[in-house]
C-alpha beads as a LAMMPS data file, in Angstrom:
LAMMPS data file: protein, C-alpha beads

103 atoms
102 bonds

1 atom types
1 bond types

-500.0 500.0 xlo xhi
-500.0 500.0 ylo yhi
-500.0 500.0 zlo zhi

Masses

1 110.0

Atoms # bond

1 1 1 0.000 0.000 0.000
2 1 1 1.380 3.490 -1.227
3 1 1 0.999 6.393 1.321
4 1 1 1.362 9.509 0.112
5 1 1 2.742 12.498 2.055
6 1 1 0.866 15.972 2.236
7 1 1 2.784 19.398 1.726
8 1 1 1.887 21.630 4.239
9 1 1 -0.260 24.005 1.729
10 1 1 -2.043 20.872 0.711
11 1 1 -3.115 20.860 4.656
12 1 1 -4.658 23.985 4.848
13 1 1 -1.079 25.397 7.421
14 1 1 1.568 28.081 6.551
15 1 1 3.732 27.647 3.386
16 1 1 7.544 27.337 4.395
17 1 1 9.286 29.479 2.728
18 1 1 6.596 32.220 1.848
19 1 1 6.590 34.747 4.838
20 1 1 4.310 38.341 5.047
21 1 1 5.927 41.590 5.369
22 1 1 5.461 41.273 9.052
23 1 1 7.493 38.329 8.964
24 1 1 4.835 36.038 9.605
25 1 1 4.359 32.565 7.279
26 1 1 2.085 33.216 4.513
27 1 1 -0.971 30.715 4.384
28 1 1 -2.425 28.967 1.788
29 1 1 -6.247 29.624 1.142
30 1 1 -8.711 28.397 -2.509
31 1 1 -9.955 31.019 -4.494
32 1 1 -13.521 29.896 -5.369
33 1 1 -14.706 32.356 -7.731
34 1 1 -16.617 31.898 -11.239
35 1 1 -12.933 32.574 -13.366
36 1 1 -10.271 30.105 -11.159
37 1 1 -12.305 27.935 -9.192
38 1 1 -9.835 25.976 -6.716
39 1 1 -6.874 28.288 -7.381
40 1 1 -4.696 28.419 -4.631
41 1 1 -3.214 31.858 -3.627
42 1 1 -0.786 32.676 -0.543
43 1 1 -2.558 35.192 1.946
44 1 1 -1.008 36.890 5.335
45 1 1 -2.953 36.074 8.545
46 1 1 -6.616 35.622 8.459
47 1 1 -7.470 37.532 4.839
48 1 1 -8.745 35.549 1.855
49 1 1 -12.761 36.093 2.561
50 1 1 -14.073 34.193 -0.550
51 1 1 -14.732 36.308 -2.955
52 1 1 -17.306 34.197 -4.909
53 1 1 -19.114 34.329 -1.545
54 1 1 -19.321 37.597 -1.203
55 1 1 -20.242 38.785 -5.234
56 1 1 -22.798 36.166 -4.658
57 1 1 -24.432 37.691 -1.700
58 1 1 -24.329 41.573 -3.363
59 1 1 -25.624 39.845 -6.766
60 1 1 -28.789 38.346 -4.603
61 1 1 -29.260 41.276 -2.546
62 1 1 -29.804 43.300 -5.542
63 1 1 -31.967 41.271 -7.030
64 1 1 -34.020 41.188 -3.612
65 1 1 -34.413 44.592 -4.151
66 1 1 -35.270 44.757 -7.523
67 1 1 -38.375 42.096 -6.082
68 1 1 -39.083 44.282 -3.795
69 1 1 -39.731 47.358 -5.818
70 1 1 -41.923 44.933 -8.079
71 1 1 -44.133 44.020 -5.231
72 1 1 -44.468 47.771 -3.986
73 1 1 -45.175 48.598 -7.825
74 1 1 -47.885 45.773 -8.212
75 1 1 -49.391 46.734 -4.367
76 1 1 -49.801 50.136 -5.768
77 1 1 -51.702 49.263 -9.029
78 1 1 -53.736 46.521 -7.018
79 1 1 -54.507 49.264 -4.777
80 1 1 -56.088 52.009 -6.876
81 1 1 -57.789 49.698 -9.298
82 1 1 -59.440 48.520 -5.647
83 1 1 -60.563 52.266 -5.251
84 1 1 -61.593 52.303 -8.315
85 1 1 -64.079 49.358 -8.685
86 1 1 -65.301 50.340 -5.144
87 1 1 -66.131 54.291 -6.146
88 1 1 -67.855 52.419 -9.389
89 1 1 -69.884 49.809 -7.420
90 1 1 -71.062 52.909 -5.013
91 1 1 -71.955 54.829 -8.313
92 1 1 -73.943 52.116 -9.814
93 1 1 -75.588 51.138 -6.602
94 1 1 -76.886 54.676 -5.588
95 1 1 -77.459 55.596 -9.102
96 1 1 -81.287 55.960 -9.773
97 1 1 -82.603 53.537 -12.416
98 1 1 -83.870 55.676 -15.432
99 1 1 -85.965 52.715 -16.141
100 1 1 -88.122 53.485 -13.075
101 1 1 -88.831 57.186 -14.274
102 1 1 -90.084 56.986 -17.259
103 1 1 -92.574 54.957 -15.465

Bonds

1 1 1 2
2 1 2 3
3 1 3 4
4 1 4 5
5 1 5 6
6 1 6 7
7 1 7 8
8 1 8 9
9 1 9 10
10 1 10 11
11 1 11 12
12 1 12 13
13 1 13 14
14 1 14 15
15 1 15 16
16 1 16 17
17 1 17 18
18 1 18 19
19 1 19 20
20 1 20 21
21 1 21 22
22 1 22 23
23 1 23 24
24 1 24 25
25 1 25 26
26 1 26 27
27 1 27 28
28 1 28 29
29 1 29 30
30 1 30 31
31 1 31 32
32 1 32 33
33 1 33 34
34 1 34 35
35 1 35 36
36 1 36 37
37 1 37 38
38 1 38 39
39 1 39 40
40 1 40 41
41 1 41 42
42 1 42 43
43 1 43 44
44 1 44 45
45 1 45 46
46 1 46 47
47 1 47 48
48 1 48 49
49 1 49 50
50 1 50 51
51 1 51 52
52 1 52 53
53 1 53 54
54 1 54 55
55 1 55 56
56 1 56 57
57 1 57 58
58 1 58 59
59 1 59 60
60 1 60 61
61 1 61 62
62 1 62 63
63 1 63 64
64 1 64 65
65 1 65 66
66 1 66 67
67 1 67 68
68 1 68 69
69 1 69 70
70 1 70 71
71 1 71 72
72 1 72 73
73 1 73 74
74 1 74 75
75 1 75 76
76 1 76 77
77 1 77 78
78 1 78 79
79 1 79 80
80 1 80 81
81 1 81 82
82 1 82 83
83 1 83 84
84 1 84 85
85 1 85 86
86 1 86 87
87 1 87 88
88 1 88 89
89 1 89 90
90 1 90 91
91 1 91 92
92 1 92 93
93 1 93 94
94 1 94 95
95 1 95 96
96 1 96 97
97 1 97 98
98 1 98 99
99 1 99 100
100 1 100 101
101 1 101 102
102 1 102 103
C-alpha cells in the first residue's frame, strides 16, 4: 500500500518558505470564484474572505431589491384599481334607475 505524504499548503497550514511583510508565514487559502475555481493563492494572517461568496451575496441582494420594488409597484396598481371598482360599485348602486322614471 502506497501512502502519500501531504505538503503543508495541501493541509490547509503556513507555506515554508513564503513569509508576510510582518514576517509572519504566509498561508495557503482556494480562491472559489466563477474565473479560477480551486486556485490556490498565498494570503497573510486571516485575509482571503471568498470572494465568490461575497459577489454572490451583493448579486442576490440586488436582485431582492429589484423584487421588492416589483411588489411595492404591483401593491400600488392593485390598490387604486381597488378604489376604483369600489367608487364604481357605489356609483352604480346609488345611481337611480332611469328605467323606473319613465314609469
Amino acid at each position: 500500500m502506497r501512502r502519500e505524504t501531504l505538503t503543508s499548503s495541501e493541509r490547509g497550514g503556513a507555506v515554508l518558505g513564503r513569509y508576510c511583510k510582518s514576517l509572519k508565514e504566509a498561508l495557503i487559502r482556494i480562491l472559489w470564484t466563477d474565473l479560477n475555481p480551486g486556485r490556490r493563492f498565498y494570503v497573510c494572517g486571516t485575509q482571503g474572505i471568498i470572494p465568490g461568496l461575497l459577489r454572490r451575496i451583493r448579486t442576490m441582494e440586488e436582485e431582492l431589491q429589484l423584487q421588492r420594488a416589483k411588489v411595492k409597484k404591483i401593491r400600488f396598481w392593485f390598490g387604486n384599481c381597488l378604489i376604483v371598482m369600489i367608487i364604481l360599485g357605489l356609483f352604480l348602486l346609488l345611481k337611480p334607475n332611469s328605467r323606473m322614471r319613465n314609469s
